[in-house]
N, C-alpha and C positions, 0 to 999 in steps of 0.2 A: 504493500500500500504506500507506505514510504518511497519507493523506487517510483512507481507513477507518479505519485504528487511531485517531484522532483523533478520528472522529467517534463512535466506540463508547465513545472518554472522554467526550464531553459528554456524551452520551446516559444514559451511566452516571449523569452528576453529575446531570442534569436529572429522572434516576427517582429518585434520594434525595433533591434538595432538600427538596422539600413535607414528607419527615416531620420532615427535621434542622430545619426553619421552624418546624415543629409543633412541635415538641421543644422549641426555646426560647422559641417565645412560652406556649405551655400550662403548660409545666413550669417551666424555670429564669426564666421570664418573671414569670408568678403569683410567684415564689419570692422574687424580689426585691422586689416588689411587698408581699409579706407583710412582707419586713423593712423596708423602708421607711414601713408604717402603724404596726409595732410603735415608728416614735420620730413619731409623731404624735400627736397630742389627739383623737385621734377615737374618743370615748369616749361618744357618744349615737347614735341612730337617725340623724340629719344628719351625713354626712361633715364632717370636719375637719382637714385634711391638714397643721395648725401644727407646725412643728418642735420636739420637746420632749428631743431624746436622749435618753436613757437611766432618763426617768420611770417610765415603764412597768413597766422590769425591775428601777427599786430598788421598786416598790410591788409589785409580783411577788412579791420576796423578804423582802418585809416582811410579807406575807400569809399568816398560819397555816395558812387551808388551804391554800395552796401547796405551803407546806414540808411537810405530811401527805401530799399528792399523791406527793411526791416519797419520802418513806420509803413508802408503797404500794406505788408504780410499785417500787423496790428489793426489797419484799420476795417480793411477785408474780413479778419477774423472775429471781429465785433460785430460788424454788420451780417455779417454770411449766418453766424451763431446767432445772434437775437434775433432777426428776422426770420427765419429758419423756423426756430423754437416758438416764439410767438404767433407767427401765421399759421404754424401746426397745431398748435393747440387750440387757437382758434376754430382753426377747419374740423377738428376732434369734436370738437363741443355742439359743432352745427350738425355735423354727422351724427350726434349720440343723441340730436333730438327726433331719432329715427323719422326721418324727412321720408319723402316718398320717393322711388328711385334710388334711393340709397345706394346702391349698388352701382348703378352707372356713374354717379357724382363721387364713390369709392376709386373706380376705374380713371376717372378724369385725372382724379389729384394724384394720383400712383401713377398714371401712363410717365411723367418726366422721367420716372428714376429709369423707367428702365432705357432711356438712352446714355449715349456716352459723351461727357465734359466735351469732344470732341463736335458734338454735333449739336448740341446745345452751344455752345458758342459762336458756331456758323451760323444757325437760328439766329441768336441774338445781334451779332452785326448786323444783319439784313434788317430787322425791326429795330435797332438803335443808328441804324444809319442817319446823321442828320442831314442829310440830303446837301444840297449845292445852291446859286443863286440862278442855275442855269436852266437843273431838272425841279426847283423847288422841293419843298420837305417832302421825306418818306419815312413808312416806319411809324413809327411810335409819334415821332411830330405831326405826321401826316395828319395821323386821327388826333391828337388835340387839337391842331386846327379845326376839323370838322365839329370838334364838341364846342368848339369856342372858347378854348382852355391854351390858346397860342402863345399865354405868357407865358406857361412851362416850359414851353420847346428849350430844348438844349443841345450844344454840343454832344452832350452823352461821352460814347473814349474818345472822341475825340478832342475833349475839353479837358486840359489838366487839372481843373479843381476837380470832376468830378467821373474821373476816369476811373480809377479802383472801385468807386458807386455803382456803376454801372454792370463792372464784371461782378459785383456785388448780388445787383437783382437777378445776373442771370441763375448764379448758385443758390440763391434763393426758390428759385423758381423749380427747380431742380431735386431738390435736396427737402422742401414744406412738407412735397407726398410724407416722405417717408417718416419724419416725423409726426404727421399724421396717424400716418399707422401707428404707429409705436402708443401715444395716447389715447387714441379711439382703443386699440385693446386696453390698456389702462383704465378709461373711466369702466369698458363697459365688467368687469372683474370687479368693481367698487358696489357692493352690495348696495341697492335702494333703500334698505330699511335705516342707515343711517342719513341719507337725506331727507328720509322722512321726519327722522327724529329730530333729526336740527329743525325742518319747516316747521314741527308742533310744536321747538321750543320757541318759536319766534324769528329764526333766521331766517333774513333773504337767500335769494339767488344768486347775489353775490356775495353772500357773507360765508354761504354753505362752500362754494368754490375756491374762497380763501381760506376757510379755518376746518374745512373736510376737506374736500376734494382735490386741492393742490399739496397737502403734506403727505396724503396718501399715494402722489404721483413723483414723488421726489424722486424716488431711485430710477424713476423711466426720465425726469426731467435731466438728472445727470449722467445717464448713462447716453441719453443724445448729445448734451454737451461733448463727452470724452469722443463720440464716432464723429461727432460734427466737424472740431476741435482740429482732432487730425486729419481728417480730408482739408480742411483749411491751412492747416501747419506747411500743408505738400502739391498745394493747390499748383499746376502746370501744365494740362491740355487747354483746359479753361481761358487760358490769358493767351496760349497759343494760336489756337481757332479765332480766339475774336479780339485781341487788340496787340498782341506783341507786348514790347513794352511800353507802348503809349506815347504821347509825345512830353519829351521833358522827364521819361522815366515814370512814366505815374501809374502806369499799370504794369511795373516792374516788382516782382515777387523772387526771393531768394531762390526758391527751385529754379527757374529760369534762367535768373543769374549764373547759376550754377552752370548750369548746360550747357549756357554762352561759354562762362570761362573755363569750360575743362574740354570741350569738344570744338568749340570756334576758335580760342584764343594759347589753347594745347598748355593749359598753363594745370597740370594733372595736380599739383600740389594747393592749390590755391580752391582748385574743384574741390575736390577732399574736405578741405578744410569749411567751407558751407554744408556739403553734408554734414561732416559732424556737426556744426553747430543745429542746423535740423535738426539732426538725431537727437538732442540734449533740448533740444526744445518741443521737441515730443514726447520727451522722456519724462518732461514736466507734469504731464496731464496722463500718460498709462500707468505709473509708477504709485500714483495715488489711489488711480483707478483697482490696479491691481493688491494695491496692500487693500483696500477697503473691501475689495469681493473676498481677497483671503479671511478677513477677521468674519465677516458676514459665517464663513462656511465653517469656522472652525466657533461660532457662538450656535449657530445649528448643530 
């Protein structure tokens, strides 16, 4: 009996090696690998693997554009994240008043995700095109014109105030289904008999959604934050399809940057070194993520 159960452990260990192997040479393997060219001189098309510490990330941060990358990436990830999160839970709430159709208005808000950053941002140039003096407005301007709403028209990316705004709505647009989801399953798991109870003790409709219904949804609200969070951290088909970097830089995002500097300008050390700082600036938001599911599972 002993000899089986033995043998069923190695067997065990022997069907998971190959991927936990895979796992660190592919993953944490490359990963080290990145930080270790980020303090290297290998800054041309010819590998150069000279040890330079910490070159890389004072010239990093000596780099204008860098430092814009980095207010982008912030202001993106505020807007992409609260609109996101708020327009979901909004749409959550409208859905849960079991509307009629439900189902095709489910499919409506859900059809974005399932495209690719890629082609939502094609979408989105077309409809934020601010048109010319020639062909007159199109897009989005178009139709404020027609509502009588002309004083909004805007540049859109191609306005430097309001360039990272704009690749803003399109991730927003994108990205609401799916938090939607997340919250429609949420309210609809929140038993009625405590909104009941609050309406007989006297609470509103908004008082029950703030002091029941939103504490109860916390762990869905921050577990969209942490998915949102990092799709934002790494944001880079998105700005590709539909603005580059913008004029003036304004719809420059570190991934990007990146791209530019390790594959257009061969500077492999310098690449590196924004991945890592990525990687440590994702690390910020899983790391918490991850200690908090731990303690969750080990209080169960």
């Amino acid at each position: 009996m002993r000899f089986y159960r033995r043998r069923e452990q190695v067997l065990s260990v022997l069907l998971v090696l190959p991927s936990v192997l895979a796992l660190f040479a592919f993953v944490y393997g490359f990963i080290g690998w990145t930080g270790y060219v980020s303090l290297s001189n290998w800054n041309r098309l010819v590998p150069d693997y000279t040890f330079v510490g910490w070159t890389n990330y004072q010239r990093l941060l000596q780099n204008p554009r860098f430092l814009i990358t980095l207010r982008n990436l912030g202001v993106f990830t505020g807007l992409f994240v609260g609109g996101s999160v708020v327009l979901g839970f909004l749409l959550a709430v409208l859905l849960d008043r079991r509307v009629r159709a439900e189902g095709f208005f489910r499919t409506v808000y859900l059809y974005p995700l399932a495209l690719s950053f890629i082609v939502t941002g094609v979408v989105w140039r077309w409809l934020l095109n601010p048109g010319s003096p020639q062909m007159g407005s199109t897009g989005i301007n178009r139709l404020l014109e027609l509502m009588g709403l002309g004083f909004l028209k805007s540049g859109w990316y191609t306005d430097p105030r309001v360039g990272i705004i704009a690749v803003a709505v399109a991730a927003i647009w994108q990205m609401s289904g799916y938090v939607m989801a997340m919250y429609l399953a949420g309210l609809r798991g929140i038993p009625e008999e405590l909104r009941e109870a609050a309406r007989v003790d006297g609470a509103s409709e908004l008082q029950i959604y703030r002091y029941v219904v939103l504490p109860l949804l916390r762990p869905i609200t921050f577990g969209a934050l942490i998915v949102l969070g990092h799709i934002s951290l790494k944001i880079y088909d998105l700005v590709v399809a539909m603005t580059g970097t913008g004029p003036g830089f304004s719809c420059d995002v570190p991934a990007y940057f990146m791209w530019e500097t390790t594959f257009r300008a061969n500077r492999f050390g310098q690449g590196a070194g924004i991945a890592v700082i990525l990687l440590l600036i994702v690390s910020l938001l899983i790391v918490p993520y991850l200690r908090l599911s731990l303690r969750r599972e080990v209080e169960v």
